[in-house]
C-alpha positions as CSV (number, residue, x, y, z in Angstrom):
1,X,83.6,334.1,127.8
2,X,83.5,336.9,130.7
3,X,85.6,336.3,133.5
4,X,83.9,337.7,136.8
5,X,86.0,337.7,140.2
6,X,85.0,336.8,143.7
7,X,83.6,339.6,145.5
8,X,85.7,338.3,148.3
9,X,83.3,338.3,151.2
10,X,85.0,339.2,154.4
11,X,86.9,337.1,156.4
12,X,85.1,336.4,159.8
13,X,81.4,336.9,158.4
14,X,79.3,334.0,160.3
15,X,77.7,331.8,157.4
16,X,73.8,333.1,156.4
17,X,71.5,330.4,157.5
18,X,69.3,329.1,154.6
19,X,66.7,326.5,153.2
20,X,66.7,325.5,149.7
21,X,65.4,322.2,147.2
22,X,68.2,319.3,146.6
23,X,67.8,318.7,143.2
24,X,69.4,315.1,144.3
25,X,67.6,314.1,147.1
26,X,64.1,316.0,146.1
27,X,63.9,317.4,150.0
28,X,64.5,320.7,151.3
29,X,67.7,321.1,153.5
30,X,69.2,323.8,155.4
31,X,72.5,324.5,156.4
32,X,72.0,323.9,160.0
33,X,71.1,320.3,159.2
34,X,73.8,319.8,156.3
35,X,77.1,321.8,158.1
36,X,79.9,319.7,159.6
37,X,81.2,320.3,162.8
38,X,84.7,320.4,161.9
39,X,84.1,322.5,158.2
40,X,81.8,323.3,155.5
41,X,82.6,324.3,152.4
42,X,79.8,326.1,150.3
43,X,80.1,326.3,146.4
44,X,78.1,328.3,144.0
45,X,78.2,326.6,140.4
46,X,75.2,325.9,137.8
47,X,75.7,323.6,134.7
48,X,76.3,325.8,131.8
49,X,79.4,327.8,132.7
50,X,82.4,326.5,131.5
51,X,84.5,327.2,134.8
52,X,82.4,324.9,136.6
53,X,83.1,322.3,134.1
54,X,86.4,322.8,133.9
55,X,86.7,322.0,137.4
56,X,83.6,319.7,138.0
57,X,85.7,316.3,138.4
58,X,88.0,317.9,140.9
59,X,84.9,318.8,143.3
60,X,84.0,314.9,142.9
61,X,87.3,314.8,144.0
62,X,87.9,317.3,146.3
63,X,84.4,316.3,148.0
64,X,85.1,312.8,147.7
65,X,88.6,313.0,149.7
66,X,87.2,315.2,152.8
67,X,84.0,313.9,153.4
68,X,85.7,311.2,154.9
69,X,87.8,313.8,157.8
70,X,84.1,315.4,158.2
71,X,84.0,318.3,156.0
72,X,80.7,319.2,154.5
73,X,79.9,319.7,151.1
74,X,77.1,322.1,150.1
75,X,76.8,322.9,145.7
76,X,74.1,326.1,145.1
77,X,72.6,326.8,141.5
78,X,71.5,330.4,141.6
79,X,71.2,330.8,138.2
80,X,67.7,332.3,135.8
81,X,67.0,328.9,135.4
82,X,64.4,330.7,133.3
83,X,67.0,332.4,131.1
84,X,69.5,329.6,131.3
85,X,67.6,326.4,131.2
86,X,70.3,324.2,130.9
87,X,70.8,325.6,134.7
88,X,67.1,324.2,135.4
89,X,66.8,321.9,138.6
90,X,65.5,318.8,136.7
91,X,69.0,319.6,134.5
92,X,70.7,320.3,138.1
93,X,69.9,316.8,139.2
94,X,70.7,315.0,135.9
95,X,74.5,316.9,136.2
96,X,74.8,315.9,139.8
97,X,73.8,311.8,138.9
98,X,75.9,311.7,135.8
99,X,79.0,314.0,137.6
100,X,78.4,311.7,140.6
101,X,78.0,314.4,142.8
102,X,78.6,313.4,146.6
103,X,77.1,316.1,147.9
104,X,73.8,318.1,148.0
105,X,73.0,320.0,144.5
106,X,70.7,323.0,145.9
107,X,68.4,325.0,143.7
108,X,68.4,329.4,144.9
109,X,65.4,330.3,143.0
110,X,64.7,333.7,144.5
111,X,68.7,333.7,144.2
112,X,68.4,335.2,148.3
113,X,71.2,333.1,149.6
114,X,73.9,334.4,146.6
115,X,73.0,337.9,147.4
116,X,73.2,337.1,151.0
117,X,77.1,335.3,150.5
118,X,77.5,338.2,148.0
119,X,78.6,335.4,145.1
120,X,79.8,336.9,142.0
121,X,80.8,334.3,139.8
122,X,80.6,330.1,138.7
123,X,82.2,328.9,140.7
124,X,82.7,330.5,144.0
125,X,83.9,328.9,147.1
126,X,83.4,329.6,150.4
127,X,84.7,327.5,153.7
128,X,83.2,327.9,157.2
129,X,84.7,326.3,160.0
130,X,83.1,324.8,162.8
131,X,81.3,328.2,164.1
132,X,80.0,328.1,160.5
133,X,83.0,331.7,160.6
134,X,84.3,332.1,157.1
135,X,87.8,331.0,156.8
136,X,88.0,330.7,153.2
137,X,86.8,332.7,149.8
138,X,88.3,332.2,146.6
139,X,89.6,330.2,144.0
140,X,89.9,326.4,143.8
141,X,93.2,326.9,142.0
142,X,95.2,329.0,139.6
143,X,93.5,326.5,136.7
144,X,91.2,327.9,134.3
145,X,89.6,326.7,131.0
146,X,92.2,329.7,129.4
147,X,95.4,328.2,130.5
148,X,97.6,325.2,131.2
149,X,97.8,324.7,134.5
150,X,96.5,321.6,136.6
151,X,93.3,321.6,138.4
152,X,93.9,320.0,141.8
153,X,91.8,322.2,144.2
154,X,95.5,323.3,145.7
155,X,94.0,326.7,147.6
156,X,91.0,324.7,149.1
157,X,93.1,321.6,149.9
158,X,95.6,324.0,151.5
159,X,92.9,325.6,153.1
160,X,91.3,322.3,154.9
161,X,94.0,320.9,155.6
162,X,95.1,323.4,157.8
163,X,91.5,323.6,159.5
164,X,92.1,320.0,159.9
165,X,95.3,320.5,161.4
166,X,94.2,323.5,163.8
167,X,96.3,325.8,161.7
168,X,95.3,329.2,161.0
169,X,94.2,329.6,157.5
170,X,95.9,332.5,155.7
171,X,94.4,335.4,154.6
172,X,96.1,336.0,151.3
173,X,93.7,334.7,149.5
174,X,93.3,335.2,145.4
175,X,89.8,335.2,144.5
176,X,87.8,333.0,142.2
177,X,87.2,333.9,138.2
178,X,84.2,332.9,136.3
179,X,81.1,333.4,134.6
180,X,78.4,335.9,136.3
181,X,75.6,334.9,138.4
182,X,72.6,335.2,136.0
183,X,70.9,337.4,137.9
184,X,66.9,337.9,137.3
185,X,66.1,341.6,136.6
């Protein structure tokens, strides 16, 4: 399995604006209707890779504790669904029903909005705060499918928190590893 960092977007980049199809709700959305005014976090996944599902019940989780404090929660396929069918959007919204996804499960197509938030890899975070200013880029945790270790979303918890707390994130920040955007040619 390849293992594809974060390009580590910089820190300070205001959030590109973008419509795309939920796969769970059937309706195009865009971020400006979807953000949170206190934080939104912005993950790239897809269904095959197994990073994602190594750490797919800790984004329930994850999602599940901060909705509540009014973080928002976007999920982005960008995958060649094409290619990759098992990263199709009818696939995309059968993952999100039986992962019990709280959050909106968007379809990239044209895969514009990754190349615009330069993603790399499955899965890549990203958290905005309320200017939609990146704060955040990087890993969920030091877990992977390759080791030992936990998954319990400690760099993104660390990082909301201290949004949530008017702290000033840090900026040593390790970046995300995972499988490739499947990029169309």
């Amino acid at each position: 399995m390849a293992q594809t960092p974060s390009s580590m977007l910089p820190l300070g980049t205001i959030a590109p604006e973008f419509t795309l199809f939920d796969t769970v709700s059937g309706k195009d959305l865009s971020l400006s209707q979807i953000k949170s005014q206190k934080a939104t976090v912005i993950m790239f996944i897809c269904n095959h890779c197994p990073f994602v599902k190594h750490v797919n019940n800790e984004l329930v989780r994850l999602a599940k504790d901060y909705i509540p404090k009014g973080i928002s929660f976007i999920a982005i396929s960008s995958n060649d669904a094409e290619k990759y069918p098992a990263d199709a959007p009818a696939e995309m919204t059968k993952a999100a029903k039986e992962l019990g996804y709280p959050f909106p499960y968007l379809y990239d197509e044209s895969q514009k909005v990754a190349k615009s938030y330069e993603a790399a890899c499955t899965p890549d975070f990203y958290i905005f705060d309320k200017n939609l200013s990146l704060v955040y880029r990087g890993q969920l945790d030091d877990s992977r499918p390759s080791n030992s270790l936990p998954v319990n979303g400690k760099d993104i918890r660390n990082a909301l928190d201290n949004l949530l707390s008017d702290i000033e994130v840090g900026n040593n920040q390790k970046p995300s590893i995972g499988c490739n955007i499947k990029w169309k040619l």
